[in-house]
C-alpha positions in Angstrom: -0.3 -6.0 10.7 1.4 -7.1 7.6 2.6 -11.4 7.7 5.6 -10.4 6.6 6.5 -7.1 9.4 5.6 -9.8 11.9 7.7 -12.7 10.9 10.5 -9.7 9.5 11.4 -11.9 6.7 9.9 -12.7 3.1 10.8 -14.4 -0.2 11.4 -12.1 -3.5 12.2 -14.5 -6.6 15.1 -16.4 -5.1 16.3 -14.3 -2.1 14.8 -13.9 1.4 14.8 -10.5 2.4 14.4 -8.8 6.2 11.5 -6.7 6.3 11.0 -4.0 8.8 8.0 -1.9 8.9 7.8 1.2 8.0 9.5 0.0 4.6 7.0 -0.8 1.8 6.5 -4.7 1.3 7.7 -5.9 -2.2 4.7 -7.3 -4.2 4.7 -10.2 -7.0 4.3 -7.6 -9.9 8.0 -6.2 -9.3 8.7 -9.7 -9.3 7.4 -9.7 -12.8 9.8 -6.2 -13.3 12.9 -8.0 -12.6 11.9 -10.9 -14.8 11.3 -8.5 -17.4 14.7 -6.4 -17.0 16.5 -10.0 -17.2 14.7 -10.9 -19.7 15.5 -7.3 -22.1 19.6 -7.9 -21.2 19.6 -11.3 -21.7 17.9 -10.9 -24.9 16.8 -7.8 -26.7 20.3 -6.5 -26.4 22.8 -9.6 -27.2 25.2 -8.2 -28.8 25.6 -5.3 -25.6 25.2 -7.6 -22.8 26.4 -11.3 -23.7 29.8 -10.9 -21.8 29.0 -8.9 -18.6 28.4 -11.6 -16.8 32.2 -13.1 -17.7 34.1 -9.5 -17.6 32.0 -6.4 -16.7 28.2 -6.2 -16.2 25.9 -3.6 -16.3 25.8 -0.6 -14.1 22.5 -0.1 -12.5 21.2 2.9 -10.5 17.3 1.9 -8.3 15.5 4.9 -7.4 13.1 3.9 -4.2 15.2 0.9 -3.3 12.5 0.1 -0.2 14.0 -3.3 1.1 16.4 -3.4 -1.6 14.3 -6.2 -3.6 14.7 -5.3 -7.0 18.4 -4.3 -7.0 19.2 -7.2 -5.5 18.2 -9.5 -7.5 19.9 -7.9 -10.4 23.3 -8.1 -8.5 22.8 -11.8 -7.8 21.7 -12.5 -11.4 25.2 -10.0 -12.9 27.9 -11.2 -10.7 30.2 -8.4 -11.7 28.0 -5.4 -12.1 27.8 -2.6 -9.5 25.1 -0.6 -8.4 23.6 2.4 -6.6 20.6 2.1 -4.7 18.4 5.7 -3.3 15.4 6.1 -1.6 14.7 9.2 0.8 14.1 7.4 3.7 16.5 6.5 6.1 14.6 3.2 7.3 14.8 1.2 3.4 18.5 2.6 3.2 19.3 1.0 6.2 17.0 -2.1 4.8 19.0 -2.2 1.8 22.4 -2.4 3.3 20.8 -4.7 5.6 19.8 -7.2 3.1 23.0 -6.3 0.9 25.2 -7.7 3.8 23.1 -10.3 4.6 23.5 -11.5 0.8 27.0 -10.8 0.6 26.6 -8.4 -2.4 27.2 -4.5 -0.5 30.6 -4.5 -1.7 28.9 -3.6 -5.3 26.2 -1.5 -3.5 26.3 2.0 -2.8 23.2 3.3 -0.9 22.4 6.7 -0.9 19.7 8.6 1.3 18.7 10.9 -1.2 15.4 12.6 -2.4 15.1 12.0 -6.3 13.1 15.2 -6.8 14.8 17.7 -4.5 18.7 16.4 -4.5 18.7 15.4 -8.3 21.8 17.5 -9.0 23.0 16.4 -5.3 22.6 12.7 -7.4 23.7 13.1 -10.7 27.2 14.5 -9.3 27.9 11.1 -6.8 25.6 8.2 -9.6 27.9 8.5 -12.4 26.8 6.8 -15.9 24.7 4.4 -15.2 23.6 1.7 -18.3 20.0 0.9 -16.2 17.3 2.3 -14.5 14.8 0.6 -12.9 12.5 2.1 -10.6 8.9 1.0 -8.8 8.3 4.7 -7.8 5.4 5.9 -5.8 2.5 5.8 -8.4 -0.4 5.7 -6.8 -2.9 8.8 -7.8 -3.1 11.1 -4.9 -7.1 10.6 -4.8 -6.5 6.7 -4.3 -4.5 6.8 -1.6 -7.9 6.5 0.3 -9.2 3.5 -1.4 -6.1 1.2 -0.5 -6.4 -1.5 1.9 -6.6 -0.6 5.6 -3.0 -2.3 6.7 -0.9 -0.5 3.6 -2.6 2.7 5.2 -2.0 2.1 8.8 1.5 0.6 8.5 3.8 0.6 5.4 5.2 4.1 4.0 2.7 6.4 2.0 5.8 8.7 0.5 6.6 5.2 -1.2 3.1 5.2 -2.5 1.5 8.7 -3.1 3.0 9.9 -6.6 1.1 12.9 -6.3 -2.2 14.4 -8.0 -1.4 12.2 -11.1 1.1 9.6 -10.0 3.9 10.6 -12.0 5.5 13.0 -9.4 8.6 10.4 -9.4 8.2 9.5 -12.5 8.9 12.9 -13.9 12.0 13.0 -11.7 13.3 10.0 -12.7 12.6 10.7 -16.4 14.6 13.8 -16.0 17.8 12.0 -13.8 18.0 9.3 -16.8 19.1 12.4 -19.3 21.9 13.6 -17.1 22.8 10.0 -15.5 21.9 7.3 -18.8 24.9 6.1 -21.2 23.9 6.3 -24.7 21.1 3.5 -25.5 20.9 2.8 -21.9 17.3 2.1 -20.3 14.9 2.9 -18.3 12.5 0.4 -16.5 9.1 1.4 -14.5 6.9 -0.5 -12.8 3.2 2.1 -13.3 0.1 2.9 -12.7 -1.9 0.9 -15.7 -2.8 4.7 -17.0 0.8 6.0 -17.0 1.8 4.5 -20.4 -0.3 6.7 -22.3 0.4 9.8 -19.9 4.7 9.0 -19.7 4.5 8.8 -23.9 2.7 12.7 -24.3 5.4 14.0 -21.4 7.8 12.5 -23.6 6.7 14.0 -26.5 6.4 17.6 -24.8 10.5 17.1 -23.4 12.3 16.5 -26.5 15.2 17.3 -24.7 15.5 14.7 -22.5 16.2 12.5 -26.0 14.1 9.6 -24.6 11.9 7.3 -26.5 10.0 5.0 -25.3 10.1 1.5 -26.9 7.3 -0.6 -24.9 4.5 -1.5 -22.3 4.2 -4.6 -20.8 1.5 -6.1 -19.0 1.7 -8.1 -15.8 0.4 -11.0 -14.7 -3.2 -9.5 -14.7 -3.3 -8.5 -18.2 -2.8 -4.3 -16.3 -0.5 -2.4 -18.2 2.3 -1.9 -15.6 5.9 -1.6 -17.1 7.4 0.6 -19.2 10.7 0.9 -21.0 12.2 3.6 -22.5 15.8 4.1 -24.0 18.3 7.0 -23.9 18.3 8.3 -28.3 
């Protein structure tokens, strides 16, 4: 079994989360994800984002909130934003308000046990605008699913894992939700499989209407390409 299923605790960036198995185990790259997000608000948009963290802040939806890692850390870096947090299973909903209370941030959370590819109008109707996405989606390629290591298998969630024949299941769906959800030049940020890049940039090209573009891949710690962001035209 997993270190941190047996200890039920582990450190993301600057927060220590409760972990409860079946609920996937962050990993160091999404570490890198939220790095990166900061990194894009603090920066590449300063003349949007300088003041949210004296008046307003950003409103962020996570789709496949698992323990709640990633949005997390985004409310405890903007002290005034609000968020919404969904993932389809019960178990990392729970997790997430869990580790919301336990951080003192759920009064900006809203958790939501919804399925991003079946209840998408069910989510667009109680989200809102949002001005981020960020999403670590299941991405693995169906066929891989057998190659991973025996203790992901045996114990933490394959629906947060298995994105389908080509890993972009999710992806898609989440693509989709940012044209009906995303304020005008808002983003979208994705932790990927290192071959989605190539494959999210010709979808994008066939869906016009979704008036996406995607503005960059970044690589993680490994040189992999593994995030993407795209904007809303």
């Amino acid at each position: 079994m997993p270190v941190q299923y047996v200890i039920e605790e582990w450190d993301f960036r600057d927060l220590t989360l409760k972990i409860k198995p079946p609920v996937f185990i962050p990993r160091p790259e999404t570490e890198e994800l939220v790095s990166l997000i900061l990194s894009e608000l603090a920066t590449g948009e300063k003349d949007r984002w300088h003041s949210f963290n004296q008046t307003s802040g950003p409103v962020f939806l996570e789709v496949g909130c698992g323990s709640g890692a990633i949005i997390l850390s985004l409310l405890n870096s903007f002290k005034q934003s609000l968020a919404v947090a969904v993932d389809k299973s019960p178990e990392a909903v729970k997790l997430t308000r869990e580790n919301a209370e336990r951080l003192g941030v759920h009064h900006r959370l809203q958790e939501l046990q919804l399925n991003v590819i079946s209840d998408a109008c069910e989510l667009v109707r109680v989200c809102g605008a949002v001005d981020v996405i960020v999403s670590n989606p299941p991405y693995v390629f169906h066929e891989d699913m057998s190659g991973l290591m025996p203790d992901i298998l045996r114990y933490e969630d394959h629906d947060a894992l298995n994105g389908g024949v080509d890993g972009m299941d999710v992806i898609r769906a989440i693509l989709q939700l940012a044209a009906n959800v995303l304020k005008d030049n808002g983003k979208v940020f994705l932790e990927v499989d290192p071959r989605h890049p190539v494959m999210i940039e010709h979808w994008l090209q066939e869906c016009p209407k979704l008036q996406l573009s995607y503005q960059a891949t970044h690589h993680d710690l490994y040189g992999k390409q593994r995030f993407c962001i795209l904007q809303r035209k």
